[in-house]
Backbone as CSV, one residue per row, in Angstrom:
resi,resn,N_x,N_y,N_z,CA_x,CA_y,CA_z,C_x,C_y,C_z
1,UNK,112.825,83.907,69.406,114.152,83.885,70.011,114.115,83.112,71.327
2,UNK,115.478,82.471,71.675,115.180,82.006,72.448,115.796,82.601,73.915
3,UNK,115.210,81.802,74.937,116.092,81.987,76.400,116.787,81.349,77.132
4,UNK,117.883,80.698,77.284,118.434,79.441,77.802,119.368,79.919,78.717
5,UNK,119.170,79.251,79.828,120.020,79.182,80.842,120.719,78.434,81.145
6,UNK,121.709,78.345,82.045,122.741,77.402,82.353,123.288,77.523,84.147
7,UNK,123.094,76.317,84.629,123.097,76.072,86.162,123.494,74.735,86.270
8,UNK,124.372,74.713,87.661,124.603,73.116,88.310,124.060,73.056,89.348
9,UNK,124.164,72.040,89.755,123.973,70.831,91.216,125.292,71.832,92.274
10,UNK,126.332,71.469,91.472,127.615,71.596,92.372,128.110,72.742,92.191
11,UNK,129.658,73.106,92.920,130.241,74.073,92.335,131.477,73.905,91.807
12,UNK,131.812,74.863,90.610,132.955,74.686,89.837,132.702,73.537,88.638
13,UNK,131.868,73.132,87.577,131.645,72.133,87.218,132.234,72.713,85.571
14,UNK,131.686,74.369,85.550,132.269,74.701,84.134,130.968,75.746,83.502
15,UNK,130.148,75.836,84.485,128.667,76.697,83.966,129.712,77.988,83.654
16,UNK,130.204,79.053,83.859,130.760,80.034,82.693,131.290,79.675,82.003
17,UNK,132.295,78.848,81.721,133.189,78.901,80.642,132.215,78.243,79.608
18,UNK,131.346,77.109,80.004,130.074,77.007,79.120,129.557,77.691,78.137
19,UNK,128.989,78.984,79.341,128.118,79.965,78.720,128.814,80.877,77.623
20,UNK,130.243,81.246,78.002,130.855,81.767,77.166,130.951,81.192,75.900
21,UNK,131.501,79.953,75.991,131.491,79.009,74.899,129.834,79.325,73.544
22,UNK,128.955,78.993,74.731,127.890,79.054,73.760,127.772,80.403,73.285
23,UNK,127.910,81.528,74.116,128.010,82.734,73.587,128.892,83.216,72.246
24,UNK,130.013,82.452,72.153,131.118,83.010,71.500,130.934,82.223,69.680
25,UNK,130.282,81.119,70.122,129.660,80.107,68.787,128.548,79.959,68.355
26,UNK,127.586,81.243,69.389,125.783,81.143,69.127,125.884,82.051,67.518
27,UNK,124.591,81.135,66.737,124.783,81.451,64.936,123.827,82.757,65.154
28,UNK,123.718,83.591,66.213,122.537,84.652,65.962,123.110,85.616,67.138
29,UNK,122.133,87.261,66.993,123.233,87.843,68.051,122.421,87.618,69.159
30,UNK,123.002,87.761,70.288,123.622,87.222,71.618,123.620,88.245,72.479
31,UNK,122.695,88.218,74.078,122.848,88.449,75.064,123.370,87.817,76.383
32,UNK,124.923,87.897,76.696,124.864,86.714,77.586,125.042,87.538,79.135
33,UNK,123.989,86.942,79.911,123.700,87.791,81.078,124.321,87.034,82.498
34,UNK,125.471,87.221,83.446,126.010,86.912,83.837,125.339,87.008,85.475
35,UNK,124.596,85.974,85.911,123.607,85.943,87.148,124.562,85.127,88.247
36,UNK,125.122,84.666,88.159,125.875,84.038,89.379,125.829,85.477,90.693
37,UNK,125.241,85.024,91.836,125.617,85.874,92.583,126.939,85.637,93.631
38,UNK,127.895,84.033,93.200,129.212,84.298,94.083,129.761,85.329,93.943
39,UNK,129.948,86.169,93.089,130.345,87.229,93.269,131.664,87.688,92.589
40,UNK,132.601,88.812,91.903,133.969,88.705,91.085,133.485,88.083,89.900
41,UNK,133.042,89.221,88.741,132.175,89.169,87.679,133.241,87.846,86.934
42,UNK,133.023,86.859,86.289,134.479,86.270,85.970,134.700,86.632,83.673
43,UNK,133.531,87.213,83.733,133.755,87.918,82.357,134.603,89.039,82.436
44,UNK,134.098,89.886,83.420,135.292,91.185,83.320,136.815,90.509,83.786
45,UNK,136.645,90.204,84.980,138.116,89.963,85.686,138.452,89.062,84.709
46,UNK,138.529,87.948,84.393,138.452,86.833,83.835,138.601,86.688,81.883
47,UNK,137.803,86.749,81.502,137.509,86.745,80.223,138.146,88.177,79.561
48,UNK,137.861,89.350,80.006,137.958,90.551,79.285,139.354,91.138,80.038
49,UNK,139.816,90.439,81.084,140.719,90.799,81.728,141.265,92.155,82.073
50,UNK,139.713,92.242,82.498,139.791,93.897,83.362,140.105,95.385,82.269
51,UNK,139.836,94.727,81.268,140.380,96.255,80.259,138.617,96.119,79.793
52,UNK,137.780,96.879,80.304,136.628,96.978,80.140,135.776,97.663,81.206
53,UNK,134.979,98.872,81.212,134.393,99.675,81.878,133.545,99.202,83.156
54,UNK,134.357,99.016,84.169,134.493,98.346,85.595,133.047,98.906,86.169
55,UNK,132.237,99.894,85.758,131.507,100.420,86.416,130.161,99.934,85.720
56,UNK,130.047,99.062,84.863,128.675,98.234,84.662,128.920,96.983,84.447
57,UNK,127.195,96.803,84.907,126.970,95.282,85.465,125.317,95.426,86.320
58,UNK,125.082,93.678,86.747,123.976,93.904,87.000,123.103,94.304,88.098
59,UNK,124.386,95.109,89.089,123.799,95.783,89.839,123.682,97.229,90.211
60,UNK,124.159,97.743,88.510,123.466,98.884,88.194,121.741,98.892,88.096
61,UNK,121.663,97.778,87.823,119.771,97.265,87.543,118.985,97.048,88.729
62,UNK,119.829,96.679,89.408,119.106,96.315,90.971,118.708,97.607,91.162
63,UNK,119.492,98.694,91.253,119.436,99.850,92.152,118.328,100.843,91.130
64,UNK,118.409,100.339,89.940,117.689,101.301,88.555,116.369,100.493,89.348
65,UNK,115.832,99.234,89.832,114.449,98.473,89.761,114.290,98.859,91.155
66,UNK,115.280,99.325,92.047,114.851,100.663,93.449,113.831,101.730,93.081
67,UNK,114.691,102.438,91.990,113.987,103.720,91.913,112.848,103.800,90.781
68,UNK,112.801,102.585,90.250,111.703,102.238,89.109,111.950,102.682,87.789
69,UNK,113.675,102.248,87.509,113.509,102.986,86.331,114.228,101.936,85.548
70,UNK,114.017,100.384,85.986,114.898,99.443,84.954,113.895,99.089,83.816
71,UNK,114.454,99.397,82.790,113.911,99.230,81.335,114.952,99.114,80.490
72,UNK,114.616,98.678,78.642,115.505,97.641,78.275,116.626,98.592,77.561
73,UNK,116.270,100.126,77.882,117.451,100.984,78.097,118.414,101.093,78.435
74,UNK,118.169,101.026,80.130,119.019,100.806,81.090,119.687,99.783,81.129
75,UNK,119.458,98.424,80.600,119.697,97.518,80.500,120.662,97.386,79.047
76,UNK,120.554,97.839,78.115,121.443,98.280,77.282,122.732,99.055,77.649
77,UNK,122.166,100.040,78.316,123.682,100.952,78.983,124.813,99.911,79.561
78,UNK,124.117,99.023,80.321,125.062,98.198,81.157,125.827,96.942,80.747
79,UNK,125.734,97.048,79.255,126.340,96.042,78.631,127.228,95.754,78.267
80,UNK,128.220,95.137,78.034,129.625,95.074,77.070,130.337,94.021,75.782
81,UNK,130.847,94.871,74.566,130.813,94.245,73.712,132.157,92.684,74.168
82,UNK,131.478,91.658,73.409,132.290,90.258,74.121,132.876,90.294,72.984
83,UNK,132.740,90.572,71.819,133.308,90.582,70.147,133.172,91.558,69.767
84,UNK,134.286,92.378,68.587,134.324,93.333,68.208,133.078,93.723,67.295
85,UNK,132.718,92.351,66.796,131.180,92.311,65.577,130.609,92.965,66.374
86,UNK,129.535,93.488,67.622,129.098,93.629,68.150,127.702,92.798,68.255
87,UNK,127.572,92.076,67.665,126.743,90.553,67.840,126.561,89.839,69.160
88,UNK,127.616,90.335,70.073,127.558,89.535,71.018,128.034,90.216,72.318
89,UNK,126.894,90.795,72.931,126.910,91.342,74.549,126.836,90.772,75.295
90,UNK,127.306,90.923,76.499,127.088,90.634,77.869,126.811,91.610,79.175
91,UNK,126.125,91.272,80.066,125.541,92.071,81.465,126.907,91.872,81.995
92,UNK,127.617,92.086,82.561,128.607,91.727,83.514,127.898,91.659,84.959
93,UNK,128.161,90.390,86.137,127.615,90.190,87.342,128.033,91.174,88.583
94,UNK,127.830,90.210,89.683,129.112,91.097,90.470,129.864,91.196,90.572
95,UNK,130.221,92.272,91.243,131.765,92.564,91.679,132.255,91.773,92.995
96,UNK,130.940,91.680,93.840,131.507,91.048,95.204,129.683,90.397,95.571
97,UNK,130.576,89.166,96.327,129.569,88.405,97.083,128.639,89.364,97.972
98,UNK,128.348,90.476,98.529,127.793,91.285,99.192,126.935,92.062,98.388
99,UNK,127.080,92.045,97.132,125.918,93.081,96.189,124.673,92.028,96.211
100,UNK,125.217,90.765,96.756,123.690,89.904,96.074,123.009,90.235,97.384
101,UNK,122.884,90.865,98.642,121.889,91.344,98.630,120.344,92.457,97.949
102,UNK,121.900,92.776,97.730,120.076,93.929,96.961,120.163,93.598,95.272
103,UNK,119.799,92.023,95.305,118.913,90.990,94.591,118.233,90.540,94.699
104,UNK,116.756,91.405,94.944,115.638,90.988,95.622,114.894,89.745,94.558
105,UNK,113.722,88.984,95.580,113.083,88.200,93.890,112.064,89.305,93.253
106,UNK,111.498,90.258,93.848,111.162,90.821,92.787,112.039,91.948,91.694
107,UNK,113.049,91.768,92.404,114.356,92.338,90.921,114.380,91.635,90.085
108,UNK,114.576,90.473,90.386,114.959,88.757,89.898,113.173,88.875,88.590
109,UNK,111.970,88.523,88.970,110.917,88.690,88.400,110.831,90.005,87.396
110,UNK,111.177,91.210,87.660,110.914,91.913,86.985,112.155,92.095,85.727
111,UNK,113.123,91.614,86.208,114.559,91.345,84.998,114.162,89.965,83.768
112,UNK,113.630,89.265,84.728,112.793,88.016,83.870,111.813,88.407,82.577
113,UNK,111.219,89.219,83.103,110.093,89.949,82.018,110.897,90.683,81.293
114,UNK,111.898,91.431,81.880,112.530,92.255,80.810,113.470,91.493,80.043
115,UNK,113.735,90.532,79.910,114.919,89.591,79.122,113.874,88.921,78.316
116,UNK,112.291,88.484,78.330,111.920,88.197,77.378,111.288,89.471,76.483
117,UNK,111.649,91.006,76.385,111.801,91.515,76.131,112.747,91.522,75.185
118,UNK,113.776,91.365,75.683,114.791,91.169,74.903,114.535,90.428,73.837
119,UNK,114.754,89.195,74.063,114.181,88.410,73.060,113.245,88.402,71.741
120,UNK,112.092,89.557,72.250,111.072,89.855,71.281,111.743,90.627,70.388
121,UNK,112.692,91.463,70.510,113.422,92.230,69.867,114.690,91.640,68.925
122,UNK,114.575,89.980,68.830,115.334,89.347,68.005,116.681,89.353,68.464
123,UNK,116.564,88.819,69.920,118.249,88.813,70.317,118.200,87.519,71.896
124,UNK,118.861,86.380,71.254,118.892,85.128,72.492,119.341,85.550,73.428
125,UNK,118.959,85.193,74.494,119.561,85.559,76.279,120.356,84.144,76.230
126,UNK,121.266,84.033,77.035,121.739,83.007,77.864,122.580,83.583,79.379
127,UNK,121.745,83.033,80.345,121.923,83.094,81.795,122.839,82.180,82.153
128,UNK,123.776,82.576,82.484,124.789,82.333,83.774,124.204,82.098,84.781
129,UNK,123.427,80.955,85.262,122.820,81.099,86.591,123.709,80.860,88.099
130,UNK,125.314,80.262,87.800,125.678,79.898,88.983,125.331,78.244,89.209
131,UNK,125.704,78.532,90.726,125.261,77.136,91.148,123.605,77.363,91.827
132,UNK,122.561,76.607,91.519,121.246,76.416,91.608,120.991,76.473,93.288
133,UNK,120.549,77.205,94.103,119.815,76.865,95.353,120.448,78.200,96.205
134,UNK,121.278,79.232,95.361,122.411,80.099,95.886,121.280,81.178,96.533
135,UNK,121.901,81.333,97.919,120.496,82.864,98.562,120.666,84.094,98.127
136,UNK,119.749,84.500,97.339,119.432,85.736,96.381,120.071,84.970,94.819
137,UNK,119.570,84.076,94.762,119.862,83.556,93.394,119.143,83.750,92.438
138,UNK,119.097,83.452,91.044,117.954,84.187,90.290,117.269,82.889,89.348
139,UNK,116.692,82.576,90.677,115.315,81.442,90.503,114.233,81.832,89.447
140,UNK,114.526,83.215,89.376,113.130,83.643,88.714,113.271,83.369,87.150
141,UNK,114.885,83.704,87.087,115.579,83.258,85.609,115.328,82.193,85.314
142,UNK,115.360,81.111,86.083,115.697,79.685,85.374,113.807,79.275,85.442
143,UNK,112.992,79.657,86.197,111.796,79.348,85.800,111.533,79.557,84.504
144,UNK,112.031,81.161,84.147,111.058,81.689,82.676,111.706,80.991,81.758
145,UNK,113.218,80.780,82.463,114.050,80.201,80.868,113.395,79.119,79.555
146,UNK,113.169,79.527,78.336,112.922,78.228,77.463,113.354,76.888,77.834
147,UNK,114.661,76.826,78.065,115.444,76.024,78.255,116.552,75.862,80.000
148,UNK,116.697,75.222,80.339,117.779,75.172,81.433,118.106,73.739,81.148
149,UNK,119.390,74.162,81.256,120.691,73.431,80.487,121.702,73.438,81.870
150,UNK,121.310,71.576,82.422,122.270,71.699,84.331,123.622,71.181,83.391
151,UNK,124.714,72.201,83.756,126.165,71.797,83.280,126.829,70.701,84.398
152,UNK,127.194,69.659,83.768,127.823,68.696,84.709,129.028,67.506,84.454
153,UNK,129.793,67.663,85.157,130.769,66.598,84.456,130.067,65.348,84.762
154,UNK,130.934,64.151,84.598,130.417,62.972,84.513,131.238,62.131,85.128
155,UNK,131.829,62.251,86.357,132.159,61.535,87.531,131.010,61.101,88.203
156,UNK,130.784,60.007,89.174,129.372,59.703,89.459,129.074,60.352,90.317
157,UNK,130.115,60.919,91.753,129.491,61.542,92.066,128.996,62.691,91.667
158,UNK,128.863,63.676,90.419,128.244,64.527,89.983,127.397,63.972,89.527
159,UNK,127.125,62.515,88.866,125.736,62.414,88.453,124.843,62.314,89.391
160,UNK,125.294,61.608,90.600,124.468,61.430,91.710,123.805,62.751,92.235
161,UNK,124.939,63.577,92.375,124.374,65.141,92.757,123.383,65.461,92.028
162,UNK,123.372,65.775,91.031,122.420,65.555,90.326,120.828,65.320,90.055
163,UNK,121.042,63.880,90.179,119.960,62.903,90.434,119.220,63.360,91.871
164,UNK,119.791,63.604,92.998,119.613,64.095,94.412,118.897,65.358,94.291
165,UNK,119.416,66.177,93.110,118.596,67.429,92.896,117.517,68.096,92.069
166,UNK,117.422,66.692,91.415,116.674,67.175,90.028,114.742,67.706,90.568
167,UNK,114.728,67.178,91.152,112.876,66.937,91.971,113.204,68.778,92.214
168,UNK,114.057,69.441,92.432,114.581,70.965,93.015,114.386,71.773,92.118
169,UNK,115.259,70.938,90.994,115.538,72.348,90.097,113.855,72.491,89.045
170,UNK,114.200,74.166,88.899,112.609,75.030,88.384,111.855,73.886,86.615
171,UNK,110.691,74.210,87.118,110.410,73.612,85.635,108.881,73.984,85.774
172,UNK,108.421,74.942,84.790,107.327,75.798,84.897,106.149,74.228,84.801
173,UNK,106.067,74.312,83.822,105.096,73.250,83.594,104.667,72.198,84.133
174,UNK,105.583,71.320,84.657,106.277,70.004,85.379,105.970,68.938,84.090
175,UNK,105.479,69.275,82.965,105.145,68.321,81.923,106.537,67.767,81.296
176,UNK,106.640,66.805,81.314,108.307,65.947,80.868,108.381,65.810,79.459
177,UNK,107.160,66.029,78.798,107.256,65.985,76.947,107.494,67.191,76.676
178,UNK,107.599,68.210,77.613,108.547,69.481,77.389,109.931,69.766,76.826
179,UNK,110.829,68.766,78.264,111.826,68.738,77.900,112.544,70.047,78.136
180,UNK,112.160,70.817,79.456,112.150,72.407,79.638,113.884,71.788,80.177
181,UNK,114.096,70.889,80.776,115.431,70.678,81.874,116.549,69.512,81.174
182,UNK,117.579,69.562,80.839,118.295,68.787,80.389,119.845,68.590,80.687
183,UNK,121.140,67.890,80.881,122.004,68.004,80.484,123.188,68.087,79.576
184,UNK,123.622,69.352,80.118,125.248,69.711,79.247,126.548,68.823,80.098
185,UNK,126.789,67.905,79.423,127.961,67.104,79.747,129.311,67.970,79.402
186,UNK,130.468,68.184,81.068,131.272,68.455,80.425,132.344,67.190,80.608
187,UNK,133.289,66.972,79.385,133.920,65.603,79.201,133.124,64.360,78.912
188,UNK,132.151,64.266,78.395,131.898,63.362,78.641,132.642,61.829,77.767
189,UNK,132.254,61.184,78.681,133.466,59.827,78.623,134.372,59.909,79.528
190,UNK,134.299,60.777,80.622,135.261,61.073,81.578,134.931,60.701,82.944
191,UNK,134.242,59.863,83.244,134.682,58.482,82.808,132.949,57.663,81.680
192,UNK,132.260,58.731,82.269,130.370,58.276,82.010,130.071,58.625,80.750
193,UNK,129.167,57.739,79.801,128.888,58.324,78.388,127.292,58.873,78.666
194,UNK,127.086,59.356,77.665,125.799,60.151,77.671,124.641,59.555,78.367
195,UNK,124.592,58.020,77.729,123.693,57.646,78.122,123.801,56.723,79.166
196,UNK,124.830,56.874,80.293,124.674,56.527,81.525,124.583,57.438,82.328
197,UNK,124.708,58.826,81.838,124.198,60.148,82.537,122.910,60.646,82.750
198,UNK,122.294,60.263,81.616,120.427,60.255,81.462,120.131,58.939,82.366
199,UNK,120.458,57.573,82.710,120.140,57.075,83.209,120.039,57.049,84.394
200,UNK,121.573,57.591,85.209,121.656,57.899,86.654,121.208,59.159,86.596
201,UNK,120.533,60.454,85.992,120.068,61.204,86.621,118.329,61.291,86.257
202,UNK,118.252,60.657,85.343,117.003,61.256,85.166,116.435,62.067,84.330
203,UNK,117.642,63.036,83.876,117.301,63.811,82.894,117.918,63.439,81.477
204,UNK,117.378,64.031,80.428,118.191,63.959,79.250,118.972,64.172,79.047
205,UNK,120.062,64.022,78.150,121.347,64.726,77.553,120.964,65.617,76.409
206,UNK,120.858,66.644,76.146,120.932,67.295,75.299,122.290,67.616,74.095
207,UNK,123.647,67.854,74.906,124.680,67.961,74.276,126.071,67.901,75.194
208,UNK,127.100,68.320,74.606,128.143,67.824,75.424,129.338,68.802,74.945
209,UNK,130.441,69.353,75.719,131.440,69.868,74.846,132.869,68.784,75.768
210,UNK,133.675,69.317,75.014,134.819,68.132,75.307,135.655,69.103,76.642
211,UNK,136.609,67.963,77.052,137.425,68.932,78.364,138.474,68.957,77.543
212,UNK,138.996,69.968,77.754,140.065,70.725,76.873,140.378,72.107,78.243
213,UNK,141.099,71.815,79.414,141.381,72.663,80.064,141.888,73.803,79.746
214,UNK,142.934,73.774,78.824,144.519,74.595,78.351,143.353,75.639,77.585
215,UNK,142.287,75.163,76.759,141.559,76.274,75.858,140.325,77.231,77.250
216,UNK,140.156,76.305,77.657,139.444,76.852,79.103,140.010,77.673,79.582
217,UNK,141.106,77.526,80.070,142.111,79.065,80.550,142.206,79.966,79.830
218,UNK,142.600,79.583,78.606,142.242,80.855,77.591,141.304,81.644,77.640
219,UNK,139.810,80.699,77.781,138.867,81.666,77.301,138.457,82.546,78.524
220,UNK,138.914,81.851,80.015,139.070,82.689,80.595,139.895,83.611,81.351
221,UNK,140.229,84.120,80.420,141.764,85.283,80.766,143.161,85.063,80.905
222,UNK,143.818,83.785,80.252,145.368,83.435,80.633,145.746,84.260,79.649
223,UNK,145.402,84.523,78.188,145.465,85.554,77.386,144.594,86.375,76.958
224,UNK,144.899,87.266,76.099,144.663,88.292,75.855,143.160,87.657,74.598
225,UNK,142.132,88.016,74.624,141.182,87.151,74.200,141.629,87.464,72.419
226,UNK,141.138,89.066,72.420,141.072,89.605,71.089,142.406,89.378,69.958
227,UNK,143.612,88.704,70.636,144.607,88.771,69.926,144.813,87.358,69.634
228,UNK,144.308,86.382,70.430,144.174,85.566,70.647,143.119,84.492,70.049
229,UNK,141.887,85.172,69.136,140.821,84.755,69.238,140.555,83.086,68.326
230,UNK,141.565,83.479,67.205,141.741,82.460,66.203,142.141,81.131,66.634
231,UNK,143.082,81.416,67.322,143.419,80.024,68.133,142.768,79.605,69.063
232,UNK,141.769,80.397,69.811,140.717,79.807,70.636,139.894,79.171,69.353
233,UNK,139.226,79.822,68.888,138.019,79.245,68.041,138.715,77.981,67.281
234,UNK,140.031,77.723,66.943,139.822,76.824,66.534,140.396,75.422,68.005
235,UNK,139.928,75.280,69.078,140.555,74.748,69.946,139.264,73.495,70.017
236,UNK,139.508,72.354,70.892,139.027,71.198,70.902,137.007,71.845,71.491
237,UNK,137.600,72.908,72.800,136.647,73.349,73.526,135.382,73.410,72.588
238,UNK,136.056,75.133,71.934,134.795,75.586,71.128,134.165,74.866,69.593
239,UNK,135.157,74.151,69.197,134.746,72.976,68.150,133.682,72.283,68.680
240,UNK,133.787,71.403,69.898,132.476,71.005,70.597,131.764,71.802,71.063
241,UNK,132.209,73.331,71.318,130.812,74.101,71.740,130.146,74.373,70.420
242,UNK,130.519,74.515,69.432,129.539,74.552,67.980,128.897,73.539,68.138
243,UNK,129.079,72.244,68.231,128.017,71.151,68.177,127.122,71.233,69.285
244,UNK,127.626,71.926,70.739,126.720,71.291,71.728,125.149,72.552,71.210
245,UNK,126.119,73.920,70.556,125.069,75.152,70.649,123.872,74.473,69.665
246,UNK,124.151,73.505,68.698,123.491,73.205,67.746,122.231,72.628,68.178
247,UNK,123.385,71.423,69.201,122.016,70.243,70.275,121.104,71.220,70.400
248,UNK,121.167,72.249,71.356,120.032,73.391,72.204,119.721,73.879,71.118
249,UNK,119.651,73.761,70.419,119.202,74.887,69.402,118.038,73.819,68.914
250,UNK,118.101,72.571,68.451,117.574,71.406,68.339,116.896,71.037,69.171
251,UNK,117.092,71.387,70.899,115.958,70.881,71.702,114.835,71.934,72.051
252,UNK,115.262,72.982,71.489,113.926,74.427,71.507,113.190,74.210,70.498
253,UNK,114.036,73.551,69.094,112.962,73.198,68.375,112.359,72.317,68.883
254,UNK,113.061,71.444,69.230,111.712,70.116,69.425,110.584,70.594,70.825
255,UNK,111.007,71.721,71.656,109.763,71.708,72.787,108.882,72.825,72.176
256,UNK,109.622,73.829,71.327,107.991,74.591,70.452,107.278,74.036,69.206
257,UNK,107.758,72.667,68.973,106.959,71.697,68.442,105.622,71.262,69.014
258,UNK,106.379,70.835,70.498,105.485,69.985,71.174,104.477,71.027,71.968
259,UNK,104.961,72.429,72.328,104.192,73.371,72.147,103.209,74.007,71.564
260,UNK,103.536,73.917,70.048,102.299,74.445,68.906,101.735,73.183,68.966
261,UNK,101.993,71.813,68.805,100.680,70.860,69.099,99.529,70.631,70.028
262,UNK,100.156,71.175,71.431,99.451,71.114,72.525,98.212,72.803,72.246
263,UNK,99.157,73.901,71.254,98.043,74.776,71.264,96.746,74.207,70.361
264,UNK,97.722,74.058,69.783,96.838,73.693,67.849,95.372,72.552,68.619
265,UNK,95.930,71.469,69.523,94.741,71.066,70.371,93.474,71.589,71.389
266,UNK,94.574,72.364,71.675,93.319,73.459,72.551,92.668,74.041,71.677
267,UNK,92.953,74.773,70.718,92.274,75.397,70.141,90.994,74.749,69.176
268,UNK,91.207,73.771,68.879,90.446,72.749,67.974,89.901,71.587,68.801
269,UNK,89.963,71.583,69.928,88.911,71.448,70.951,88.009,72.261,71.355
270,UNK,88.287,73.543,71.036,87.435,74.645,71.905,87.537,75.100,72.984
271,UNK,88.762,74.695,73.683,89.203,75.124,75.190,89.428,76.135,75.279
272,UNK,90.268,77.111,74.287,90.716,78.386,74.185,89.973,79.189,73.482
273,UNK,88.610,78.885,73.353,87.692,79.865,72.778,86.805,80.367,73.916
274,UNK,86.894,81.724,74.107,85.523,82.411,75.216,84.740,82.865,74.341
């Protein structure tokens, strides 16, 4: 299973409505964990439009990894169904810019371990990381992540931002036939195509979903989601979020490719034998 995150350069670029997107069109069930620490969860307020149990989120966990008791229990309690299937949960974030203090990094580290937990248990994470460099941000997330996926439109100055930040953002390995760091174009052709986005930044394109504002409001809270849902899913947005979920889904294959080769070498070298 996998772990993929999602973070920008800037702010406001589209990293939730993203994540939702991929959440709402991922072909397997779904943890989507909402880490932004600006603060005003925008799944509850926003997406679920406040008709949903106001009193969890992820800094019920902070205070559970106080008293030493966050486990993938507790972490279950604090969840909420995003679809009636129940296929598809979410952590809800904060409530207010002031809880991200007591978001320590070793909260941040020890939530990391417990989300690939998750995972082992046959269920994808995708992190909401916010905007990248945020104080008490959850750096620790986007290190472990399989994947980090920088959401960005394609005005230049966002590619430039970008490009300015890429040497910043986490990448365990630093090996580039990884392919651990990539971009999610939003609009693209608006005005930049894919591959003048990989060029001015540096990184790859992985996938892209289209701008479709009017379905964007939708998905986050202008209506009522559940009554609503048919006509979202079939909207320009999430049509391209099926293709972009596909890309990522396509670039995890291709880095635990390049993964089992690099073991399959060690091992048949003798490096990994004591």
């Amino acid at each position: 299973m996998t772990l993929l995150a999602f973070t920008s350069v800037r702010s406001a670029p589209g990293v939730t409505t993203t994540t939702l997107v991929a959440a709402l069109t991922w072909p397997r069930p779904v943890l989507l964990v909402e880490a932004d620490v600006a603060g005003s969860s925008s799944i509850k307020a926003g997406h679920l439009r406040g008709e949903v149990d106001h009193e969890r989120g992820l800094i019920n966990l902070a205070l559970a990894h106080r008293n030493g008791a966050l486990s993938l229990s507790t972490l279950r309690g604090q969840t909420i169904a995003l679809t009636d299937d129940g296929a598809r949960l979410a952590l809800p974030g904060l409530a207010t810019k002031a809880q991200a203090a007591s978001l320590t990094d070793d909260f941040w580290a020890t939530f990391a371990s417990l989300l690939r937990g998750v995972t082992r248990h046959g269920i994808d994470v995708l992190v909401d990381g916010g905007r990248f460099g945020m104080r008490h941000g959850p750096d620790a997330l986007l290190r472990t992540a399989d994947l980090l996926a920088v959401v960005c439109r394609t005005s230049l100055d966002d590619l430039v931002a970008v490009r300015a930040n890429a040497d910043q953002l986490p990448d365990v390995t630093g090996d580039a036939a990884l392919d651990r760091r990539g971009l999610l174009l939003v609009g693209p052709g608006r005005p930049h195509r894919a591959g003048e986005a990989a060029e001015a930044t540096t990184l790859p394109v992985w996938a892209g979903v289209d701008w479709d504002p009017a379905a964007a409001e939708r998905i986050n809270g202008r209506e009522r989601l559940r009554t609503s849902l048919s006509r979202l899913m079939s909207s320009r947005l999430v049509r391209s979020g099926r293709g972009a979920v596909a890309e990522l889904l396509a670039a995890d294959d291709r880095r635990r490719r390049v993964l089992d080769v690099a073991l399959e070498t060690t091992v048949l070298s003798g490096k990994g034998v004591r």
